[in-house]
C-alpha positions in Angstrom: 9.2 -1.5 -11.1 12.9 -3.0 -10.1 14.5 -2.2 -6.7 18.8 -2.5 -7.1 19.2 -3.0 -3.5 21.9 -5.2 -1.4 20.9 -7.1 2.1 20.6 -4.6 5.6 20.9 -1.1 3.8 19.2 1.4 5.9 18.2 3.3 3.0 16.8 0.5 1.1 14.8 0.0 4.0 13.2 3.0 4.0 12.1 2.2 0.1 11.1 -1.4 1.5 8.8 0.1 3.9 7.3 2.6 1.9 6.7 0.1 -1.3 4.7 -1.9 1.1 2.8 0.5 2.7 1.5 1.5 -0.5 1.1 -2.1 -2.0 3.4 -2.3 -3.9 5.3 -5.0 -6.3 9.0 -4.5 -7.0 11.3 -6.7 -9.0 14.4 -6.8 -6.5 17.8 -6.7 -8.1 20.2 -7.9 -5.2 23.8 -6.4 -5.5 26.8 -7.7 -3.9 28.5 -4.5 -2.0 31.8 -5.6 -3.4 30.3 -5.6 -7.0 28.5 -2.9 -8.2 28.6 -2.7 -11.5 24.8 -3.8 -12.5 23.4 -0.5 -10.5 26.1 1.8 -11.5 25.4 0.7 -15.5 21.6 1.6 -14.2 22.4 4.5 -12.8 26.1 5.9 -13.4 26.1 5.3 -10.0 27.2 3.5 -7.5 25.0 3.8 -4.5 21.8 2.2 -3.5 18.7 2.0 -3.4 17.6 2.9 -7.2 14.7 2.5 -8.5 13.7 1.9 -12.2 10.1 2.9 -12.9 8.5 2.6 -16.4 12.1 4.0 -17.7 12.4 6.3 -15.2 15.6 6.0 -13.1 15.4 7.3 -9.5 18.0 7.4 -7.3 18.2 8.5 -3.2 16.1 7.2 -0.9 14.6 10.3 -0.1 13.8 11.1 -3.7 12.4 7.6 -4.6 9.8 8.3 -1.4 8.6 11.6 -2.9 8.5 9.5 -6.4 6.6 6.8 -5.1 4.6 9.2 -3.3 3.6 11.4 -6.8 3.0 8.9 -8.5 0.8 6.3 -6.5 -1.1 9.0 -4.0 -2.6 6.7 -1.8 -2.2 5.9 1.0 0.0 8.9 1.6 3.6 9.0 2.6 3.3 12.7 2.8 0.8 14.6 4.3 -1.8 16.3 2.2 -2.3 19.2 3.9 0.1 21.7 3.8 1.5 22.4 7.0 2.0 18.8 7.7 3.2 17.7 4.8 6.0 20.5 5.8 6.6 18.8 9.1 7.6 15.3 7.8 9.5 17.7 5.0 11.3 19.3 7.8 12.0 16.0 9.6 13.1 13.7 6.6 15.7 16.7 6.0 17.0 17.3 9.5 17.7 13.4 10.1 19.1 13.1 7.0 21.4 16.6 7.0 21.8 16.8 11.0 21.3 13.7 12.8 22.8 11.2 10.7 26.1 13.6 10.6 27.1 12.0 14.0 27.0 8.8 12.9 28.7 9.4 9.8 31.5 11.3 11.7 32.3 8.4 14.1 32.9 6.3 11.1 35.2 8.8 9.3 36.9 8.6 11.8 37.6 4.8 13.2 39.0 4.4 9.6 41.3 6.9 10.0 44.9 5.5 11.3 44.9 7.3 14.4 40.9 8.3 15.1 40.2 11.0 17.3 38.7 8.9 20.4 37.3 12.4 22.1 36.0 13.6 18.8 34.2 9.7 18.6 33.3 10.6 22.1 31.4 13.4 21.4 29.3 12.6 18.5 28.5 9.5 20.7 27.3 11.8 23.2 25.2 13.5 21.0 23.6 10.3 19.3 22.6 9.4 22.8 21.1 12.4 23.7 18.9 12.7 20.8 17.3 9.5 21.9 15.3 11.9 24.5 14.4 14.0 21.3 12.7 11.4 20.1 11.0 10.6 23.0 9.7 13.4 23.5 8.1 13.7 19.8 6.7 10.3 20.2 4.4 11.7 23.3 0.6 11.1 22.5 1.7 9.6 19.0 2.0 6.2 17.4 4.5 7.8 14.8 6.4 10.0 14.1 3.8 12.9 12.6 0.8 11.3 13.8 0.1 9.0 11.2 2.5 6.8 9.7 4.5 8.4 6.9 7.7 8.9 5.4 9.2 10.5 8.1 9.1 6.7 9.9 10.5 5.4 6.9 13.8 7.6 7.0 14.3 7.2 10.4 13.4 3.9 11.4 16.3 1.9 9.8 18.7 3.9 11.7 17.1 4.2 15.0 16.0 0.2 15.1 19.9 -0.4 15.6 18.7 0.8 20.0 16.5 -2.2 20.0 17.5 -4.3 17.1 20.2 -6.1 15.4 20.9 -9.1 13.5 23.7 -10.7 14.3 24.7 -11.1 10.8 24.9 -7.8 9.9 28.6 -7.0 10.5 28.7 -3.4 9.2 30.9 -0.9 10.9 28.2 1.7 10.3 25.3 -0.6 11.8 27.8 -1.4 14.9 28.3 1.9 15.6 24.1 2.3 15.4 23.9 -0.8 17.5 26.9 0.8 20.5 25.4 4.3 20.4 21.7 4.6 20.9 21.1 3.0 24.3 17.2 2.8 24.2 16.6 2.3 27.9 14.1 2.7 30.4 13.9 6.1 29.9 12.8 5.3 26.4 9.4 3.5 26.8 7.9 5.5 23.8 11.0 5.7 21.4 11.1 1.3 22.2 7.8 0.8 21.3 7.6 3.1 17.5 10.7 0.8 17.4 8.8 -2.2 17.5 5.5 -1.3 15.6 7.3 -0.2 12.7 9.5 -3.1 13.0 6.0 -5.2 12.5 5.2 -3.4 9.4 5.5 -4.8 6.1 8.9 -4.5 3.7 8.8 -5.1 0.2 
């Protein structure tokens, strides 16, 4: 298998942790963001992760989990039984469709000439707030479902930016990560999934 990935992607991450939880070995091809053109002649496109498997060329983070997850069943990423299989479903599409819009809307708009500063104010608001969300799933769990599992993967590279930042990574999108998810006190649960995933394996 060969990973096109490029250093600090949140959604590489989430491939890294799941390659590794399962055991395993990926070929890494390392992109330079201002250079694309090996994964976009992979994949007629420009984005990463992708992931190249017997032939096969998967791209999306999401969808290389559920690959990963068809083709090497064990351990599990996703639940087998049904209902909670649906849960980390649920979650993986709610963080990816709802939560992360925030986020995503705050940088839209600080590279916009004039950005809206109550708009940015807002969705910073609401990235705060959702730290009690998580909190509050975290209560009598070590993860996310239960058991580790995809779910972690997606949302662990963004939510690691309340606890966690290298001071190399100068992305506007991992800054605004880093300035908006004040993991406190009131976050003893949320701080410490933070740091047992952080202890996990990548690939």
């Amino acid at each position: 298998m060969r990973l096109y990935r490029f250093r600090f992607s949140t959604n590489v991450e989430r491939v890294a942790l799941a390659l590794a939880f399962k055991g395993l070995e990926v070929e890494s091809v390392w992109i330079d963001p201002e250079d694309r053109t090996p994964v976009r002649e992979a994949s007629g496109q420009d984005l990463v992760p992708v992931l190249e498997d017997e032939g096969e060329i998967v791209a999306d983070s999401t969808r290389i989990l559920e690959h990963l997850d068809a083709r090497f069943p064990d351990p599990p990423l996703y639940p087998r039984e049904a209902a909670r299989r649906g849960e980390v479903v649920v979650f993986i599409d709610w963080f990816n469709r709802v939560w992360k819009s925030a986020p995503n809307e705050i940088e839209a708009e600080l590279s916009r000439d004039r950005p809206d500063e109550e708009r940015i104010g807002e969705l910073a608001g609401e990235m705060a707030s959702s730290l009690n969300l998580f909190e509050a799933i975290l209560a009598g769990r070590d993860y996310l479902t239960g058991e580790f599992s995809a779910a972690d993967c997606a949302a662990f590279p963004f939510l690691k930016y309340g606890v966690l930042h290298d001071p190399e990574d100068t992305e506007l999108f991992h800054r605004i990560l880093a300035d908006n998810l004040p993991v406190g006190a009131a976050h003893p649960r949320l701080r410490a999934w933070i740091e047992r995933v952080d202890e996990r394996p990548r690939a």
